[in-house]
C-alpha positions in Angstrom: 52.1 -9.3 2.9 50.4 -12.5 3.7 47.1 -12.9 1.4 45.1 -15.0 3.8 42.4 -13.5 5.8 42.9 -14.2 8.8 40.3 -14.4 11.6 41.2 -12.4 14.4 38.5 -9.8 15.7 35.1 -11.3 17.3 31.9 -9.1 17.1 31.6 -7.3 20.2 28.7 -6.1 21.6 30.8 -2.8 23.3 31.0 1.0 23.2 32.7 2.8 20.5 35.6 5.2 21.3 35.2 7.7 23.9 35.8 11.2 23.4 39.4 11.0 26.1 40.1 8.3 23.3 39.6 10.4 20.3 41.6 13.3 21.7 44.7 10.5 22.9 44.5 9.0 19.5 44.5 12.8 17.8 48.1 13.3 20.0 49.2 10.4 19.2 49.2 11.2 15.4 50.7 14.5 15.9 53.6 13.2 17.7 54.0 10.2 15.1 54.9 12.9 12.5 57.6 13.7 14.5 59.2 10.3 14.6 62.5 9.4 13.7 62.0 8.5 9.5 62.5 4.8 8.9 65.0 5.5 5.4 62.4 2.7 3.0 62.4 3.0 -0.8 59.0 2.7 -1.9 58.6 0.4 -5.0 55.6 -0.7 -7.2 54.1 -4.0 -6.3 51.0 -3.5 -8.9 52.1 -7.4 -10.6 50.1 -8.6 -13.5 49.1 -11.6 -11.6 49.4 -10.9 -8.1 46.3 -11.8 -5.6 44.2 -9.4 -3.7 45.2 -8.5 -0.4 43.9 -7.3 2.9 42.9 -4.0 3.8 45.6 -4.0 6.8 48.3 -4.7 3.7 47.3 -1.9 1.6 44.2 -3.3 -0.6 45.1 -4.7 -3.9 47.9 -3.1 -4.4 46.3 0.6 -4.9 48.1 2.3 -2.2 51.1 4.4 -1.5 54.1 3.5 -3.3 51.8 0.8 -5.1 50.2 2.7 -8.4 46.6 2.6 -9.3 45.7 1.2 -12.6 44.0 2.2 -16.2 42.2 -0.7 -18.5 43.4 -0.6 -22.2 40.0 -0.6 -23.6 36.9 2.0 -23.8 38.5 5.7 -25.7 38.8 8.8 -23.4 39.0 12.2 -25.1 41.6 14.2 -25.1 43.1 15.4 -21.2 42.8 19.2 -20.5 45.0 20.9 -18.2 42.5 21.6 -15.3 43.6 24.4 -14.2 41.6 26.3 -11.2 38.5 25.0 -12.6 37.3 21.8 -14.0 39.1 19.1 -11.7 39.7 21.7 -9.2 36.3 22.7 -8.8 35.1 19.7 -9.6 36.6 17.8 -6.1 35.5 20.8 -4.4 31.5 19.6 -5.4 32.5 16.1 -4.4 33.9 17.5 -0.8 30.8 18.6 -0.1 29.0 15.9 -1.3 31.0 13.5 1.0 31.2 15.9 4.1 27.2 15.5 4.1 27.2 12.1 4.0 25.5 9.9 6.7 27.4 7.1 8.3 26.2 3.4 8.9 28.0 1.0 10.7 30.2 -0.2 7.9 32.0 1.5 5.0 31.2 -0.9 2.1 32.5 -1.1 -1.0 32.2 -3.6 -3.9 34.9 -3.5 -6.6 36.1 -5.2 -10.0 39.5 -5.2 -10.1 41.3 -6.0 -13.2 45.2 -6.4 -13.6 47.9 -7.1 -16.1 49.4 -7.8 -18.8 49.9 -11.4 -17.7 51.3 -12.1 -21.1 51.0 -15.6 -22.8 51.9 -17.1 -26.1 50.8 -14.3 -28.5 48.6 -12.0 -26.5 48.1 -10.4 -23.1 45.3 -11.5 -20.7 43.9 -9.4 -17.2 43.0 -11.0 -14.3 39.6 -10.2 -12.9 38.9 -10.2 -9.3 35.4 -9.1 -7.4 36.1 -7.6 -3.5 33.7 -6.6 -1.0 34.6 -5.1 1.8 32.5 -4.1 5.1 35.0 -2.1 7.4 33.4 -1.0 10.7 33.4 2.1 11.8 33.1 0.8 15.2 36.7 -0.2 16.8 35.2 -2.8 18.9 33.2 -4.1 16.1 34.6 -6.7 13.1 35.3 -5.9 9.5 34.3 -8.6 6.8 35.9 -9.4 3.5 34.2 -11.0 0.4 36.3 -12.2 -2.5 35.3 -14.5 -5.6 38.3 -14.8 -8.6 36.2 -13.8 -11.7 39.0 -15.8 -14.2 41.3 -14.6 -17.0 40.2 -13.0 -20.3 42.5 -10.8 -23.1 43.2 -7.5 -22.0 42.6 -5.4 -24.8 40.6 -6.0 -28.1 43.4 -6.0 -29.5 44.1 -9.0 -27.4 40.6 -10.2 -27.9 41.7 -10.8 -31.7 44.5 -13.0 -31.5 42.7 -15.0 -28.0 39.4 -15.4 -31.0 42.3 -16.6 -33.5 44.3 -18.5 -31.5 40.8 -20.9 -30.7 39.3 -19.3 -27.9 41.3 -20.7 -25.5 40.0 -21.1 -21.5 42.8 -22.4 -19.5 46.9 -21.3 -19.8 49.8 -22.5 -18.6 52.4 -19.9 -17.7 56.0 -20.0 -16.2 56.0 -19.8 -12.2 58.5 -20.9 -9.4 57.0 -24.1 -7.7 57.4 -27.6 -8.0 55.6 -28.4 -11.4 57.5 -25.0 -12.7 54.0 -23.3 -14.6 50.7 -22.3 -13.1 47.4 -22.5 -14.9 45.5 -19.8 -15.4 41.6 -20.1 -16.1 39.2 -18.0 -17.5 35.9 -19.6 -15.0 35.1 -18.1 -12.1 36.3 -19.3 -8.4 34.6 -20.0 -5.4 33.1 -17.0 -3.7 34.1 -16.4 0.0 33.3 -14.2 3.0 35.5 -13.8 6.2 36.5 -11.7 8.9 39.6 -9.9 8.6 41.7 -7.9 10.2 41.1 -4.2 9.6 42.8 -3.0 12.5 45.1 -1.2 10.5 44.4 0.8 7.7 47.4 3.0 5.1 49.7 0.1 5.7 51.9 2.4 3.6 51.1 5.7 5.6 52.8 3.2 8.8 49.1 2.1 9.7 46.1 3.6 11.2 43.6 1.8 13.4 40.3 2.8 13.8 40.2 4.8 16.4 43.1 7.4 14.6 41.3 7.3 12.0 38.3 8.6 13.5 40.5 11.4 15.0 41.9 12.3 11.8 42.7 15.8 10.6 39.0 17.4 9.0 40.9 20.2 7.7 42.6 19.5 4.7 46.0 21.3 5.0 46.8 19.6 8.7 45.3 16.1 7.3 48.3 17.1 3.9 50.8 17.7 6.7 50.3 14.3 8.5 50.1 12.4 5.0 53.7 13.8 3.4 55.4 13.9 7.1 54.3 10.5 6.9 55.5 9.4 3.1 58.7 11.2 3.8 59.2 8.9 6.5 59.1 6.2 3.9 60.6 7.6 0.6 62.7 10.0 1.4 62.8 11.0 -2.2 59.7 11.8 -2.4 59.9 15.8 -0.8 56.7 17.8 -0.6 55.9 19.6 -3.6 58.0 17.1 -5.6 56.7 15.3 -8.5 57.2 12.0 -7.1 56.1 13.5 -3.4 52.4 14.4 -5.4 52.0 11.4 -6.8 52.1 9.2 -3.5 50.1 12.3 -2.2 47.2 11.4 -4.4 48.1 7.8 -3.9 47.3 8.3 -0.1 44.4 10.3 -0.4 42.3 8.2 -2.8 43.2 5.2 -0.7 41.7 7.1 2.2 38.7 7.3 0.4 38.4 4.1 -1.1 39.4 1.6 1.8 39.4 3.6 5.0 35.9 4.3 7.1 36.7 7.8 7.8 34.3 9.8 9.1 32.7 12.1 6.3 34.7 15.3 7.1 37.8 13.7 7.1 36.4 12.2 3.6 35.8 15.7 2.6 39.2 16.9 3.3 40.9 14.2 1.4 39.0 15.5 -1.5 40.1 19.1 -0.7 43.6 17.9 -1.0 43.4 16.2 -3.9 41.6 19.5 -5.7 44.7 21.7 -5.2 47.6 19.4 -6.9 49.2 21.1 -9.5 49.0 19.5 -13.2 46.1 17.3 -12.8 44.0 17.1 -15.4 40.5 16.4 -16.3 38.9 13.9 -19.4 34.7 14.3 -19.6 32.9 11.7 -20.7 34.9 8.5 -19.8 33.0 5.3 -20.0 34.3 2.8 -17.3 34.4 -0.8 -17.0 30.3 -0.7 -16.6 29.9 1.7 -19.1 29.2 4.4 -16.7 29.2 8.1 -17.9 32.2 9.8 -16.2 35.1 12.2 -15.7 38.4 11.5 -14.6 40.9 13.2 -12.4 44.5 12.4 -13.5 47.6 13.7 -11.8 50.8 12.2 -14.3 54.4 11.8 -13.1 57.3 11.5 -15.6 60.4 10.1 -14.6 62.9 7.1 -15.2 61.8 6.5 -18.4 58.2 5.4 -17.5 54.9 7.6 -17.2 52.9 7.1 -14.8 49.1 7.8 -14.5 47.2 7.7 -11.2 43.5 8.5 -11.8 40.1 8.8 -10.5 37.0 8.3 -12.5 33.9 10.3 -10.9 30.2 10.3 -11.1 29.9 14.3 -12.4 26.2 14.7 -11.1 27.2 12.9 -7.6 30.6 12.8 -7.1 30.5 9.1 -6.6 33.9 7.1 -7.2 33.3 4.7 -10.1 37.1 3.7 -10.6 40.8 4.6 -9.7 43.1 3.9 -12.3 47.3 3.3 -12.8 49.1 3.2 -15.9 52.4 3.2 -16.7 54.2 3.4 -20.2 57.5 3.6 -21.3 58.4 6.8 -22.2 59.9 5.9 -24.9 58.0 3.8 -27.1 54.6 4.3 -25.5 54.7 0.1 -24.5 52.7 -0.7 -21.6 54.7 -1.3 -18.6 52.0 -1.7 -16.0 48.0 -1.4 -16.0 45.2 -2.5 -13.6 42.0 -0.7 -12.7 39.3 -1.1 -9.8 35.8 -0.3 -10.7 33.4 0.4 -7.9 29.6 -1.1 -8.0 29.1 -0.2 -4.4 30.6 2.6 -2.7 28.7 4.0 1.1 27.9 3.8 4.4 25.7 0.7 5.0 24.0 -1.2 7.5 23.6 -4.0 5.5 24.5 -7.5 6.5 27.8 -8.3 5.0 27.3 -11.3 2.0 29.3 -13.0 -0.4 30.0 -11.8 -3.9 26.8 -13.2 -5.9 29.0 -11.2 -9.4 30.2 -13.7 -11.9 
């Protein structure tokens, strides 16, 4: 994945799709799931340090095959099995809610994303990055990308603890492969930037989708199902339909759909509908997020290879608005922390705002 933004698209002043283009593009996803599987293994790519990346390369690393993220910090209470009706009913309240949405001319979303452990000498530390993203709904029109490195700080309190006894430090030096043979790490924010990007492709690890397939995208929920596991079959063929590992890239795919794609809102809906009828997922009320924010979250878990894995989604229960989605993965054994990240959502809709720089420090 190359992690520059590169400017390709100009702002045209030209029509949007027209309806023989919708129904070409609509055929031309039906016959992709019939294409000959390309025999990839899926691995995570979630690394403690790693920078954000473009939409077209499968945003910040929260897509299929590359697990979403949970902080180690603010308590949850104890998961429920959801059964047919908290989750499940639940995501069928936010499927409405999003099918009635109005559209603008860009999906936006704003988002803290926080990863590790990046471990140091004696503690762990997060990186802290804040995206915005204006993808146009409009193939003709461009897609914008704002980015501003927010700096390094301890991951847990925990971690807070030993950073507080070890002096407060504000810059690290850690071990990387280059000439000097260590990076350092820094707790001030970067420079905040805004470019044009290429969004021309979105679920990189769907195979890719440009705009004008995913505005012919399956609104009902079990053909828009079909398309996504023909296509993560194609990719990991381990990962079967119905299978454990199958669900989770499942849920992988959909959330990403509704987090980085400007579908329209039945399409969004669908998605949601999907997500509703996986079996085991579970539901936690009142989970505060990174902004303190009231929540519930939607966890589907997958046990296997000695690591459990938690892909989650953290809702608004009153609007149905995304506030996070969440990965973490522990050994199974002694409960260690393998992997963890999460990507908290300040804005999340249909705009026709102009796109800006992150102001967030």
């Amino acid at each position: 994945m190359n992690e520059d933004l590169q400017l390709i698209r100009e702002l045209l002043d030209a029509p949007g799709p027209t309806a023989q283009a919708t129904v070409q593009a609509r055929d031309k996803l039906t016959a992709a799931t019939r294409r000959r599987p390309r025999h990839h293994t899926i691995r995570p790519a979630l690394a403690g340090a790693a920078a954000v990346v473009t939409v077209a390369a499968a945003v910040l690393a929260f897509s299929l095959g590359q697990p979403d993220a949970v902080t180690r910090g603010p308590g949850v209470g104890a998961a429920t099995p959801a059964g047919q009706l908290g989750a499940h009913d639940l995501l069928l309240a936010a499927a409405t809610t999003a099918g009635a949405e109005k559209t603008g001319r860009y999906w936006h979303t704003e988002a803290v994303v926080v990863r590790g452990p990046v471990h140091v000498q004696g503690y762990d530390l997060a990186s802290r990055t804040v995206v915005e993203y204006w993808l146009a709904k409009d193939p003709h029109d461009a897609s914008w990308v704002g980015r501003r490195d927010l700096g390094y700080r301890p991951l847990s309190p925990q971690d807070t603890t030993k950073w507080v006894a070890a002096g407060k430090p504000t810059t690290w030096d850690v071990t990387a492969d280059n000439a000097a043979g260590h990076d350092t790490l820094r707790a001030t924010p970067g420079k905040a930037t805004l470019e044009t990007m290429s969004a021309s492709m979105f679920l990189q690890s769907l195979g890719g989708f440009d705009t004008v397939e995913v505005n012919a995208l399956p609104t009902g929920p079990a053909q828009l199902k079909k398309l996504f596991q023909d296509r993560i079959v194609e990719r990991a063929t381990a990962a079967l339909p119905g299978t454990p590992d199958g669900d989770a890239n499942l849920f992988r795919a959909m959330t990403e759909l509704l987090v980085q794609v400007p579908a329209p809102p039945a399409v969004r809906a669908a998605a949601f509908e999907v997500i509703a009828d996986l079996p085991g997922i579970t539901i936690q009320e009142h989970v505060k997020d990174a902004e303190n924010r009231d929540g519930v979250r939607i966890t589907l878990l997958n046990n296997g290879s000695g690591v459990v894995q938690a892909n989650s989604i953290v809702l608004d229960p009153a609007t149905h608005q995304l506030f996070a989605r969440e990965y973490n993965a522990t050994d199974a054994a002694n409960g260690k922390a393998e992997k963890s990240g999460n990507e908290t959502f300040l804005t999340i809709e249909w705009t026709d705002g102009k796109p800006s720089a992150p102001t967030r420090s």
